[in-house]
KEFINU-247664 format. One line per field, with one value per atom (N, C-alpha, C, CB): x, y, z; atom name. Coordinates in steps of 0.2 Angstrom, whole numbers, plus 5000, padded with zeros to 4 digits. Glycine has a CB too. Example, Ala and Ser with C-alpha at 12.3 -4.5 7.8 and 13.67 -1.06 7.14 Angstrom:
2
x = c(5066,5062,5066,5057,5064,5068,5064,5070)
y = c(4972,4978,4984,4978,4989,4995,5000,4997)
z = c(5039,5039,5039,5045,5035,5036,5039,5029)
atom = c(N,CA,C,CB,N,CA,C,CB)
***
This chain:
88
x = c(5406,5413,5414,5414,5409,5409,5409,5402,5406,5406,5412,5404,5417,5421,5429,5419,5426,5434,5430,5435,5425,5426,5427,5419,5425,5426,5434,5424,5438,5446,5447,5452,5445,5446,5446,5441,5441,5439,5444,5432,5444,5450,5457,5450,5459,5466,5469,5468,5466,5468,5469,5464,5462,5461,5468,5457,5469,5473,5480,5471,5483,5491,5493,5494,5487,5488,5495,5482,5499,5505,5507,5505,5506,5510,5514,5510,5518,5519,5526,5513,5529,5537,5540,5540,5544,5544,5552,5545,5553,5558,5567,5555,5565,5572,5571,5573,5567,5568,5569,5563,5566,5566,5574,5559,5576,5584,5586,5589,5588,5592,5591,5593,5588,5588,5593,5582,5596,5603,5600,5613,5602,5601,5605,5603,5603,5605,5606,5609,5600,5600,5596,5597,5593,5588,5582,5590,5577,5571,5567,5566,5571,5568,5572,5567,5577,5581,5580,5587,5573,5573,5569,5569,5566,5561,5556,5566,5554,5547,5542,5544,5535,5531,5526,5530,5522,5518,5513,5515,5513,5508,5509,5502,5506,5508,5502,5512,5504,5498,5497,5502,5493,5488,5493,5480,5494,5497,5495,5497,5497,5493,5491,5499,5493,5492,5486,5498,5483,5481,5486,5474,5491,5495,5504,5493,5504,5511,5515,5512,5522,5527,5528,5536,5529,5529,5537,5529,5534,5540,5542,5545,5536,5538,5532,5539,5534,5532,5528,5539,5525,5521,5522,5514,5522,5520,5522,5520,5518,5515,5520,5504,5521,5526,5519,5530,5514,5509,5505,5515,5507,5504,5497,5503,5494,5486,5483,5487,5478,5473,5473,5465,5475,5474,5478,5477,5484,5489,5490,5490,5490,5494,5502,5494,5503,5509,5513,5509,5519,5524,5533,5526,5531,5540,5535,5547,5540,5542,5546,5543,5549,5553,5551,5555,5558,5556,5565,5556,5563,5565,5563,5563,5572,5572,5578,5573,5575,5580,5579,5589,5574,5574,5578,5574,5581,5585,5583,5593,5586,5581,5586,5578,5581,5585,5583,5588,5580,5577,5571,5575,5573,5569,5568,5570,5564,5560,5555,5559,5555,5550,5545,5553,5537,5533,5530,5527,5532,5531,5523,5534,5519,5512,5511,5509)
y = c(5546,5549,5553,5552,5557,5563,5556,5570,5553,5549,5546,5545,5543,5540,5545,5536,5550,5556,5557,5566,5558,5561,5554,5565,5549,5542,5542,5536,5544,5544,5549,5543,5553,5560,5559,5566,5555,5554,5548,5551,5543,5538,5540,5536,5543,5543,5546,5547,5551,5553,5549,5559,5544,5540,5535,5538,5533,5529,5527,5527,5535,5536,5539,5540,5541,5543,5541,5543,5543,5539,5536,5536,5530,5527,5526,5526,5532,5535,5537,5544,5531,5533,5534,5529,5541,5542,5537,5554,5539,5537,5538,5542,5546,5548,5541,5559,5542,5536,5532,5535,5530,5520,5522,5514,5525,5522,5524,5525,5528,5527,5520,5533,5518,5512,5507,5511,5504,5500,5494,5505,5487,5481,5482,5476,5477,5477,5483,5476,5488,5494,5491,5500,5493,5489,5495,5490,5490,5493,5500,5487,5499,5505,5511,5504,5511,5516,5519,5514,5517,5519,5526,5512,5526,5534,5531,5540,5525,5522,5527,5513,5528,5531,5527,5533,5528,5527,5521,5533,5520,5516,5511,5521,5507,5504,5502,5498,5503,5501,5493,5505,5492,5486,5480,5488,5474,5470,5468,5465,5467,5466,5458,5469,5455,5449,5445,5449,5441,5439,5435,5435,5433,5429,5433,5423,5437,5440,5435,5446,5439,5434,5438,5434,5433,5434,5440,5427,5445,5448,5453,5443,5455,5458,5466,5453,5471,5477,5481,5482,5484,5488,5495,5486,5499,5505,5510,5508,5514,5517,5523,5519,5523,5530,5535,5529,5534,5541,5540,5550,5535,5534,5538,5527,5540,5543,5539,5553,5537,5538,5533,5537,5528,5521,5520,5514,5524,5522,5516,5527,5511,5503,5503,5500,5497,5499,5496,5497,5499,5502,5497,5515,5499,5495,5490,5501,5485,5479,5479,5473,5479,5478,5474,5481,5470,5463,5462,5457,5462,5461,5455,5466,5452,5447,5449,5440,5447,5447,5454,5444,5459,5468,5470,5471,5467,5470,5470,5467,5477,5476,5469,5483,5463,5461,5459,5455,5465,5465,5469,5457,5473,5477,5477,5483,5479,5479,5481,5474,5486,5489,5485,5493,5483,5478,5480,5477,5477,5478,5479,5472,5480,5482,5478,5491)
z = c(5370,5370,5376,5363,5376,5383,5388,5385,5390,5395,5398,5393,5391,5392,5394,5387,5392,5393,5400,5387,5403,5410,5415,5412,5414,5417,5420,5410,5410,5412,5415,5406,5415,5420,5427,5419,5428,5434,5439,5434,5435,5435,5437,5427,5431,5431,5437,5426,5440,5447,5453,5449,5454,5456,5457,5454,5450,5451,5450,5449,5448,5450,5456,5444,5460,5466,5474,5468,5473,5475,5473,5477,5468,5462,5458,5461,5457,5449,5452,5445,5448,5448,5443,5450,5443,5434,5433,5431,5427,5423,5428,5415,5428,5431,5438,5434,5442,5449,5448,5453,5440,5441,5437,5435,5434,5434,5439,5428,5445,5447,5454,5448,5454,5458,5455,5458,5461,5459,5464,5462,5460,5463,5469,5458,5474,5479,5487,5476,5482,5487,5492,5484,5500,5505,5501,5516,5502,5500,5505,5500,5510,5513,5513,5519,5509,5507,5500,5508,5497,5489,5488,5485,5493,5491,5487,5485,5487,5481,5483,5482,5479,5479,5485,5471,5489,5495,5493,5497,5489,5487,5479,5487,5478,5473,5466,5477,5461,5453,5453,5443,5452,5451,5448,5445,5451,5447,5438,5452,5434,5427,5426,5420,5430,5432,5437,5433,5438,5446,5448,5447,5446,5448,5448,5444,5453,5452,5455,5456,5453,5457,5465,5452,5471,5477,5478,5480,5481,5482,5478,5483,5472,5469,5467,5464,5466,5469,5461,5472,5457,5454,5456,5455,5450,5447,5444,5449,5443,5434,5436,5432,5428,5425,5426,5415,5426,5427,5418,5428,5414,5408,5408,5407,5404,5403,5396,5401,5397,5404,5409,5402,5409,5411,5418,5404,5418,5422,5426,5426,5420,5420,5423,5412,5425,5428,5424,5434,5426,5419,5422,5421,5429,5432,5435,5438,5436,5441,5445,5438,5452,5456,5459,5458,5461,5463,5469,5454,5475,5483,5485,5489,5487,5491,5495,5488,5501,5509,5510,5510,5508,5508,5506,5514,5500,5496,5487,5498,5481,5476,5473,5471,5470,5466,5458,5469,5457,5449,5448,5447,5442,5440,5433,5443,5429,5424,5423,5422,5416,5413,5410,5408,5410,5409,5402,5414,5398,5390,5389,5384,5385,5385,5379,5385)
atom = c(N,CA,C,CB,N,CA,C,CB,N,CA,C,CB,N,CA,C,CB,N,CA,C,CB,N,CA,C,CB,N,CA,C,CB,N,CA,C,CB,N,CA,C,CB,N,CA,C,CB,N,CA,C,CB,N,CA,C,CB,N,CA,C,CB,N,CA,C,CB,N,CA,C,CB,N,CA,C,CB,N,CA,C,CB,N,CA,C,CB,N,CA,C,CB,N,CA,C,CB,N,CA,C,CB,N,CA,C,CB,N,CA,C,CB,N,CA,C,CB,N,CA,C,CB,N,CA,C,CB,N,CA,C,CB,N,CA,C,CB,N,CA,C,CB,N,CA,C,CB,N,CA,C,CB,N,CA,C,CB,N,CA,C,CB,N,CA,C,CB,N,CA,C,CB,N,CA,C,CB,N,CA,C,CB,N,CA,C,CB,N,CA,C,CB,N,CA,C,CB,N,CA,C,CB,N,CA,C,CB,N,CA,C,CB,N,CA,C,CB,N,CA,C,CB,N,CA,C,CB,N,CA,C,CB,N,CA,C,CB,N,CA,C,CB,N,CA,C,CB,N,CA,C,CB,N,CA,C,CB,N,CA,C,CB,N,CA,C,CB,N,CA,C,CB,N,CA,C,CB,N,CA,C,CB,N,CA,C,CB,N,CA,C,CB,N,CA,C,CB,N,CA,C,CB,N,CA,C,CB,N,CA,C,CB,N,CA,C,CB,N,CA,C,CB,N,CA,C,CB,N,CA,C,CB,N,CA,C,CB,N,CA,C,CB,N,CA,C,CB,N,CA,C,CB,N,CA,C,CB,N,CA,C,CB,N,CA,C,CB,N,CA,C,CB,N,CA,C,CB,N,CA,C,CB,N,CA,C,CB,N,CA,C,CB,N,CA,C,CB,N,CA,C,CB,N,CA,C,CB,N,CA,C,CB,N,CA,C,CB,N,CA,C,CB,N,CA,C,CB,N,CA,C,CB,N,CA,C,CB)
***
């Protein structure tokens, strides 16, 4: 058990480091905005998949311990045209 709480201790920093887009950001992002105008976080959380869809972006609300990823956004022509929360 100690093991495993310092493991996710160790982890978790690791892995929401840049990636963690909370709630208020992911609403306010409006289809159609250019992707380089969104303020996204610098980096992006692990696809949940090996087989994502092309064109389409990951990352985590900051969930604990695991910080799995939480939104999907999804740009074509560098504009957003879909987003969605990834159900668990």
């Amino acid at each position: 058990m100690i093991l495993a709480s310092v493991l996710a201790l160790v982890y978790y920093p690791l892995a929401t480091a840049g990636a963690v887009l909370d709630r208020t950001g992911y609403e306010r992002l409006r289809l159609g905005e250019p992707r380089d105008g969104l303020d996204l976080p610098r980096r992006q959380a692990a696809p949940p998949t090996d087989d994502p869809p092309a064109g389409c972006e990951y990352y985590t609300d900051g969930n604990f311990p695991f910080a799995e990823p939480t939104w999907r956004l999804c740009f074509t022509g560098g504009r957003l045209a879909s987003k969605e929360r990834i159900t668990r």
